[in-house]
OpenMM code with the backbone's topology and positions (N, CA, C; nanometers):
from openmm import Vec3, app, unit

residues = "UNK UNK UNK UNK UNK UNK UNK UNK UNK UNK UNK UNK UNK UNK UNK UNK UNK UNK UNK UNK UNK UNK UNK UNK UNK UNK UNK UNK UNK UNK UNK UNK UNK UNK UNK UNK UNK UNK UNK UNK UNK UNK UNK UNK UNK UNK UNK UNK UNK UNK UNK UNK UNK UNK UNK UNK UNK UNK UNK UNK UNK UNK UNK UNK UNK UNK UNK UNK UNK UNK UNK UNK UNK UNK UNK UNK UNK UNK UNK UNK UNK UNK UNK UNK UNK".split()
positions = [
    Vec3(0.5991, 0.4982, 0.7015),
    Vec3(0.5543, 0.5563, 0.5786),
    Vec3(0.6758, 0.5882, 0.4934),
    Vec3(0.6299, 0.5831, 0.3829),
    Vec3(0.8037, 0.5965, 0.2279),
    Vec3(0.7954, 0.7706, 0.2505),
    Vec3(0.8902, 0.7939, 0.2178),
    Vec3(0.9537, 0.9363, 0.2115),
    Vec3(0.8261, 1.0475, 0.1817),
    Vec3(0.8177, 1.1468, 0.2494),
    Vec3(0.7011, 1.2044, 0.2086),
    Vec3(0.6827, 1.2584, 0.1113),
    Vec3(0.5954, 1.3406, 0.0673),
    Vec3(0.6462, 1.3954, -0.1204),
    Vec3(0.6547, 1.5699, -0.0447),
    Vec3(0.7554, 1.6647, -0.1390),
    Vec3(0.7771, 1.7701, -0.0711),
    Vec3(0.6902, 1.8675, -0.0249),
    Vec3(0.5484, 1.8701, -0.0887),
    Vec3(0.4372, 1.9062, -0.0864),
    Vec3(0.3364, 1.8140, -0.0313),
    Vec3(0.3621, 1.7441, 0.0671),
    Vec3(0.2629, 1.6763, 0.1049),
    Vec3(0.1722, 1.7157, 0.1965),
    Vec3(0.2369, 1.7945, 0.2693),
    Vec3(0.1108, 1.8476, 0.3763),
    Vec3(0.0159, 1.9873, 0.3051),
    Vec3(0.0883, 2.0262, 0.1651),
    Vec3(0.0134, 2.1341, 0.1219),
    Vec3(-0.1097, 2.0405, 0.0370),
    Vec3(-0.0946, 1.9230, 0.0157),
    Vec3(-0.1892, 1.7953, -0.0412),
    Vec3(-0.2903, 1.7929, 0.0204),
    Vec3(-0.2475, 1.7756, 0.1629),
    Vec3(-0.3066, 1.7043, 0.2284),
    Vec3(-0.4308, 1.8131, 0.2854),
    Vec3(-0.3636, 1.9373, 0.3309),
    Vec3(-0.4784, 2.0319, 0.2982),
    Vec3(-0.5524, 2.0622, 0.1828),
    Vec3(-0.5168, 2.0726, 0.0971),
    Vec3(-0.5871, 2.1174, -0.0246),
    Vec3(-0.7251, 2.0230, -0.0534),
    Vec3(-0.7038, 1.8588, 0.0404),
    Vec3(-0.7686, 1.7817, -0.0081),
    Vec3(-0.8942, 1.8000, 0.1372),
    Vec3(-0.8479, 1.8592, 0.2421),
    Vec3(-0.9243, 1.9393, 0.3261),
    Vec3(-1.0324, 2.0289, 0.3343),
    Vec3(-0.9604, 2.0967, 0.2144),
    Vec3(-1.0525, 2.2458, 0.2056),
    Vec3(-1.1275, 2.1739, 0.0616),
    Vec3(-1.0786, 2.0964, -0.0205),
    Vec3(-1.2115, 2.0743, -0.1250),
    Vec3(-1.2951, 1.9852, -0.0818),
    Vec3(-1.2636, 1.9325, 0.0293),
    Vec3(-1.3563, 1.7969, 0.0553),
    Vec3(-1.3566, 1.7118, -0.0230),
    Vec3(-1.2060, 1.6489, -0.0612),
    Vec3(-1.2600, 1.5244, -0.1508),
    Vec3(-1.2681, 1.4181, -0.0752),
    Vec3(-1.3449, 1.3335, -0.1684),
    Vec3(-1.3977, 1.2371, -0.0595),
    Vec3(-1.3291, 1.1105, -0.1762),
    Vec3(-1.3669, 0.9441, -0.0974),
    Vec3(-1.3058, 0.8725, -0.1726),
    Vec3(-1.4615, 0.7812, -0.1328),
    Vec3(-1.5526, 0.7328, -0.2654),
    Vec3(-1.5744, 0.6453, -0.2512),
    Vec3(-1.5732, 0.5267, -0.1359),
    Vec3(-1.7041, 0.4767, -0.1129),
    Vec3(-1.6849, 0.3973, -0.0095),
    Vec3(-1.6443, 0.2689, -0.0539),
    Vec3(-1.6975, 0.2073, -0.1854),
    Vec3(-1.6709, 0.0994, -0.2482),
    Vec3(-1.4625, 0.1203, -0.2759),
    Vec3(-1.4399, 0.1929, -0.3115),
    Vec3(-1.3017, 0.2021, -0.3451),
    Vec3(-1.2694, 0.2096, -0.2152),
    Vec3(-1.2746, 0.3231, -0.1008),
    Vec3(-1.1803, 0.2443, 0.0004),
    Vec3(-1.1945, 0.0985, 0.0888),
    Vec3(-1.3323, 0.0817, 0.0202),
    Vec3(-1.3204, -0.1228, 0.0483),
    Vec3(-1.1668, -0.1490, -0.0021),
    Vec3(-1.1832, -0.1905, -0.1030),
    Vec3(-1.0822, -0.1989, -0.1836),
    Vec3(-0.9709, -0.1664, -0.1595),
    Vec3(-0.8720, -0.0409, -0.1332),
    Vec3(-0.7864, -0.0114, -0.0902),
    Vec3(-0.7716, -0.1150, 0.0592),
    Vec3(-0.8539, -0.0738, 0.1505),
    Vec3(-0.8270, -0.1189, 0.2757),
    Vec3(-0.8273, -0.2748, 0.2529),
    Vec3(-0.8738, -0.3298, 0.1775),
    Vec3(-0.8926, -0.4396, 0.1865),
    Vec3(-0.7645, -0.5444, 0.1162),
    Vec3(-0.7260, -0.4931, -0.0040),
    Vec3(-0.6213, -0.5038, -0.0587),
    Vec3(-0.4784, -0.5062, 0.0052),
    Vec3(-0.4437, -0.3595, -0.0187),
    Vec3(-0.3474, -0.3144, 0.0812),
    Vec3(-0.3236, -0.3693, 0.1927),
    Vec3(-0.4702, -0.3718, 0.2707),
    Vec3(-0.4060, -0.4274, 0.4031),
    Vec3(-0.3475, -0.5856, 0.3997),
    Vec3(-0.4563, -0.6511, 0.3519),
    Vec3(-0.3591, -0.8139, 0.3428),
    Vec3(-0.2583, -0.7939, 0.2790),
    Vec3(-0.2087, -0.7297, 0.1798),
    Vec3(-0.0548, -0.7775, 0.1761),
    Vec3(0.0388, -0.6815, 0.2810),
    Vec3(-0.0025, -0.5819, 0.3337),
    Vec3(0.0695, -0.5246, 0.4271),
    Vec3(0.0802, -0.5949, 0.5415),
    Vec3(-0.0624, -0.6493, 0.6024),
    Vec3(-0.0918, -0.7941, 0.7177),
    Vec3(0.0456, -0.8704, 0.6731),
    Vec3(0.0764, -0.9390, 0.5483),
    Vec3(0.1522, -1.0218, 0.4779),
    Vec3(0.2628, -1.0714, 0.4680),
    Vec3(0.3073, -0.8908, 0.4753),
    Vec3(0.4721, -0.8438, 0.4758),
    Vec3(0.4745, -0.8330, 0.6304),
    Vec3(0.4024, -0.8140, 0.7083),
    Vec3(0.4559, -0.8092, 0.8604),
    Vec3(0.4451, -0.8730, 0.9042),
    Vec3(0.3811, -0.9899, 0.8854),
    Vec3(0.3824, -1.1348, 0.9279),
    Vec3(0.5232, -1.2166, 0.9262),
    Vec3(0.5422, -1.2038, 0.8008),
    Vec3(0.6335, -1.2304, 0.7253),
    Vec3(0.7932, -1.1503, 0.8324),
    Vec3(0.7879, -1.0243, 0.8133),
    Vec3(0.9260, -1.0010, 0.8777),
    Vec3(0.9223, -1.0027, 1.0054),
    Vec3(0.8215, -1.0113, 1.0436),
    Vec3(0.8126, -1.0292, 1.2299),
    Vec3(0.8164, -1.1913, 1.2634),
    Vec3(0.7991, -1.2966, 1.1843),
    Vec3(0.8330, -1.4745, 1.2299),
    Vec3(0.9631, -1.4636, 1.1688),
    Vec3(1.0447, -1.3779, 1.1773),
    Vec3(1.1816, -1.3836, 1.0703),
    Vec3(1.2963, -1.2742, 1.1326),
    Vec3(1.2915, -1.1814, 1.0490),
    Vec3(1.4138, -1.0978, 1.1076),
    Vec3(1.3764, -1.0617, 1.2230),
    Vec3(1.2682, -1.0029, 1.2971),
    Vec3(1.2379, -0.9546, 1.4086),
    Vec3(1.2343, -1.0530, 1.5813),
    Vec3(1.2365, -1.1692, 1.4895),
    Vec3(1.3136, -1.3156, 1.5627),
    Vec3(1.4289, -1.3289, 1.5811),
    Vec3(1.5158, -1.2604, 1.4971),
    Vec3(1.6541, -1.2822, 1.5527),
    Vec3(1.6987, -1.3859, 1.3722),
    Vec3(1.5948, -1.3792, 1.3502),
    Vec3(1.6231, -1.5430, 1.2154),
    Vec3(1.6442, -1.4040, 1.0612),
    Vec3(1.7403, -1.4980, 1.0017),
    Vec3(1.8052, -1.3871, 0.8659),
    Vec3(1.6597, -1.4519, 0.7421),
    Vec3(1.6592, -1.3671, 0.6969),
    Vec3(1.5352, -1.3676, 0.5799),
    Vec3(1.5948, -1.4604, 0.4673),
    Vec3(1.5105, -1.5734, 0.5006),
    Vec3(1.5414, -1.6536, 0.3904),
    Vec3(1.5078, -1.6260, 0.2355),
    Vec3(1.5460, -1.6352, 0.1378),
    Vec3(1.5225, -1.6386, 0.0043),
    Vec3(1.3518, -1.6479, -0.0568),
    Vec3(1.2981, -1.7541, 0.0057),
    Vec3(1.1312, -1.7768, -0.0193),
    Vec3(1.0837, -1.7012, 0.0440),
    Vec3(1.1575, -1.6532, 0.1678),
    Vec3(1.0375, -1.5135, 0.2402),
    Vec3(1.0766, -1.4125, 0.1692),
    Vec3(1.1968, -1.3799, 0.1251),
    Vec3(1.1942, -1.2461, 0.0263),
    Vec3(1.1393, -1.2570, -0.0809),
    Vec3(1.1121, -1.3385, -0.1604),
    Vec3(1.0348, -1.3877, -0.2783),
    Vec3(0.9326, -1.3673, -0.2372),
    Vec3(0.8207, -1.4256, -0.1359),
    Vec3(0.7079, -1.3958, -0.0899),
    Vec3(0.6674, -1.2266, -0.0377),
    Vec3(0.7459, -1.1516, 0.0299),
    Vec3(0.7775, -1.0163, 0.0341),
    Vec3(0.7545, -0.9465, -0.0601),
    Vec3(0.8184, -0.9678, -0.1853),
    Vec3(0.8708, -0.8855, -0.3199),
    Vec3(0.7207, -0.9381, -0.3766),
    Vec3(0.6660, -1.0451, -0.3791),
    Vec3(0.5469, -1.0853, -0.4003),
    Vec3(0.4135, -1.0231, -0.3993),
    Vec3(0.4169, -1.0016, -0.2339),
    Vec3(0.3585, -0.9017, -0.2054),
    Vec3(0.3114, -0.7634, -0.2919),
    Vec3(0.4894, -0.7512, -0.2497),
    Vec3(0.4678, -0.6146, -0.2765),
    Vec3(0.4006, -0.5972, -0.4293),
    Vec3(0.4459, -0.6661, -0.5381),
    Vec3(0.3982, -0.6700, -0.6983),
    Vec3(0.2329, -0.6899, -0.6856),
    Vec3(0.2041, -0.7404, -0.5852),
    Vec3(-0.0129, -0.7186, -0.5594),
    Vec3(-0.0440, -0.5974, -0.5269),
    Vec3(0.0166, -0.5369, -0.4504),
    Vec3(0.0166, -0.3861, -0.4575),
    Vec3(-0.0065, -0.2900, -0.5808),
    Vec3(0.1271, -0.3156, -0.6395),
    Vec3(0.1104, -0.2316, -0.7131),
    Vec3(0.0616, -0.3108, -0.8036),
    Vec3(0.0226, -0.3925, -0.8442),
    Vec3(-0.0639, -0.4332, -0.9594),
    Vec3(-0.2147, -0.4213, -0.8944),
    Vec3(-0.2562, -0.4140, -0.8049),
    Vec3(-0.3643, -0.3327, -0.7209),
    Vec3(-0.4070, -0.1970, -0.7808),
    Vec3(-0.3170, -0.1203, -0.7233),
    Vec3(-0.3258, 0.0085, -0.7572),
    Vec3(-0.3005, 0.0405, -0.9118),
    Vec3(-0.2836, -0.0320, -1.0170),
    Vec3(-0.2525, -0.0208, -1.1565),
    Vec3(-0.3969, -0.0228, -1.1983),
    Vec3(-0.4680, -0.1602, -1.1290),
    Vec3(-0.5875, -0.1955, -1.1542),
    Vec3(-0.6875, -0.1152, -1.1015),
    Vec3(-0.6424, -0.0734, -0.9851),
    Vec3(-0.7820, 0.0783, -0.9863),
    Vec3(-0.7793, 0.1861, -1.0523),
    Vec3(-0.6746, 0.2408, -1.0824),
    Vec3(-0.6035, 0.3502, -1.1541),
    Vec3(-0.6860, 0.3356, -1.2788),
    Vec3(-0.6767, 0.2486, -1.3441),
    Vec3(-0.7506, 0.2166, -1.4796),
    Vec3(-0.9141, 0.1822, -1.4735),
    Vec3(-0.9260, 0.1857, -1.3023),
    Vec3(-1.0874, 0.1808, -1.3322),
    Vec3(-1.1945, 0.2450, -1.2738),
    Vec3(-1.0996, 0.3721, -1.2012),
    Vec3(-1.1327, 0.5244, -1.1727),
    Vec3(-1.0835, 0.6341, -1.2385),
    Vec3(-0.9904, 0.5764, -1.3861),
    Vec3(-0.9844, 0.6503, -1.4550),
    Vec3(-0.9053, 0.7897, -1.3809),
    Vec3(-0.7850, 0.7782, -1.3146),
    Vec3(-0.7331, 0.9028, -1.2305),
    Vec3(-0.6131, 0.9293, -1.3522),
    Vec3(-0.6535, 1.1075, -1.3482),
    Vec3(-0.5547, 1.1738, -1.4277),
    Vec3(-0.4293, 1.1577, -1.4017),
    Vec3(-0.3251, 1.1738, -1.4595),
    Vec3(-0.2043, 1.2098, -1.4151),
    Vec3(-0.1580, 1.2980, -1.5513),
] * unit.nanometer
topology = app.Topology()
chain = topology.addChain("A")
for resn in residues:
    res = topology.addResidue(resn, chain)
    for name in ("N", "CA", "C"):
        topology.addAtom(name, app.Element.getBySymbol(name[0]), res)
Protein backbone atom coordinates (compact mmCIF):
# COMPACT_ATOMS: atom_id res chain seq x y z
CA UNK A 1 0.00 0.00 0.00
CA UNK A 2 1.42 3.97 -0.95
CA UNK A 3 2.24 5.85 2.14
CA UNK A 4 -0.62 6.14 4.45
CA UNK A 5 -2.30 9.58 4.80
CA UNK A 6 -1.56 10.96 8.48
CA UNK A 7 -5.06 10.59 9.49
CA UNK A 8 -5.85 7.52 8.10
CA UNK A 9 -6.89 5.34 10.70
CA UNK A 10 -8.95 8.36 12.21
CA UNK A 11 -10.73 7.89 8.36
CA UNK A 12 -11.01 4.84 8.58
CA UNK A 13 -13.01 4.95 11.76
CA UNK A 14 -15.01 7.77 11.16
CA UNK A 15 -16.14 5.81 8.08
CA UNK A 16 -17.03 3.02 10.82
CA UNK A 17 -19.07 4.85 13.05
CA UNK A 18 -21.14 6.61 10.05
CA UNK A 19 -21.60 3.55 8.19
CA UNK A 20 -20.75 4.61 4.91
CA UNK A 21 -21.35 2.30 2.61
CA UNK A 22 -20.16 2.19 -1.13
CA UNK A 23 -22.54 1.20 -3.66
CA UNK A 24 -22.56 -2.18 -4.97
CA UNK A 25 -22.54 -1.18 -8.66
CA UNK A 26 -19.44 1.16 -7.94
CA UNK A 27 -17.47 -1.34 -6.08
CA UNK A 28 -18.07 -3.57 -9.29
CA UNK A 29 -16.27 -1.11 -10.82
CA UNK A 30 -13.53 -0.33 -8.58
CA UNK A 31 -12.80 -4.06 -8.07
CA UNK A 32 -13.12 -4.70 -11.39
CA UNK A 33 -11.05 -1.98 -12.85
CA UNK A 34 -8.40 -1.66 -10.42
CA UNK A 35 -7.95 -5.08 -10.15
CA UNK A 36 -7.01 -5.88 -13.89
CA UNK A 37 -4.60 -3.37 -14.10
CA UNK A 38 -3.20 -4.23 -10.70
CA UNK A 39 -3.55 -8.28 -12.04
CA UNK A 40 -1.45 -6.32 -14.97
CA UNK A 41 1.29 -4.66 -13.20
CA UNK A 42 2.06 -7.94 -11.31
CA UNK A 43 2.07 -9.99 -14.04
CA UNK A 44 4.11 -7.83 -15.62
CA UNK A 45 6.90 -7.41 -12.76
CA UNK A 46 6.76 -10.94 -11.62
CA UNK A 47 7.70 -12.57 -15.66
CA UNK A 48 10.46 -9.78 -15.32
CA UNK A 49 12.29 -8.32 -12.45
CA UNK A 50 11.15 -10.94 -9.99
CA UNK A 51 12.86 -13.44 -12.61
CA UNK A 52 16.02 -12.20 -12.18
CA UNK A 53 15.31 -10.33 -15.95
CA UNK A 54 15.89 -6.13 -15.88
CA UNK A 55 12.56 -4.37 -17.02
CA UNK A 56 12.61 -3.77 -20.40
CA UNK A 57 11.42 -0.40 -21.86
CA UNK A 58 7.87 -1.89 -23.41
CA UNK A 59 7.19 -3.44 -19.99
CA UNK A 60 7.70 -0.09 -18.36
CA UNK A 61 5.64 1.56 -20.98
CA UNK A 62 3.02 -1.10 -20.44
CA UNK A 63 3.36 -0.53 -16.44
CA UNK A 64 3.13 3.34 -16.66
CA UNK A 65 0.18 2.31 -18.97
CA UNK A 66 -1.43 0.74 -16.59
CA UNK A 67 -1.05 2.78 -14.22
CA UNK A 68 -2.69 6.05 -16.49
CA UNK A 69 -6.17 3.42 -16.57
CA UNK A 70 -6.19 3.87 -13.11
CA UNK A 71 -6.20 6.98 -12.71
CA UNK A 72 -8.15 7.85 -15.64
CA UNK A 73 -10.58 5.24 -13.89
CA UNK A 74 -10.87 6.97 -10.92
CA UNK A 75 -11.14 10.57 -12.79
CA UNK A 76 -14.03 8.88 -14.54
CA UNK A 77 -15.92 7.86 -11.45
CA UNK A 78 -15.10 10.90 -9.58
CA UNK A 79 -17.10 12.80 -12.21
CA UNK A 80 -19.88 10.36 -12.09
CA UNK A 81 -20.47 10.14 -8.33
CA UNK A 82 -19.99 13.53 -8.28
CA UNK A 83 -17.45 13.28 -4.93
CA UNK A 84 -16.70 16.57 -3.19
CA UNK A 85 -13.39 17.65 -2.63
Amino acid sequence: MANPLPNEDKIYEKIKQENVKVHPLVWELIKHHIGNDVFAINAIVGSTVLDGDVLKPEDAKRLLNHTHNIQDFLDKLKKAIKIET
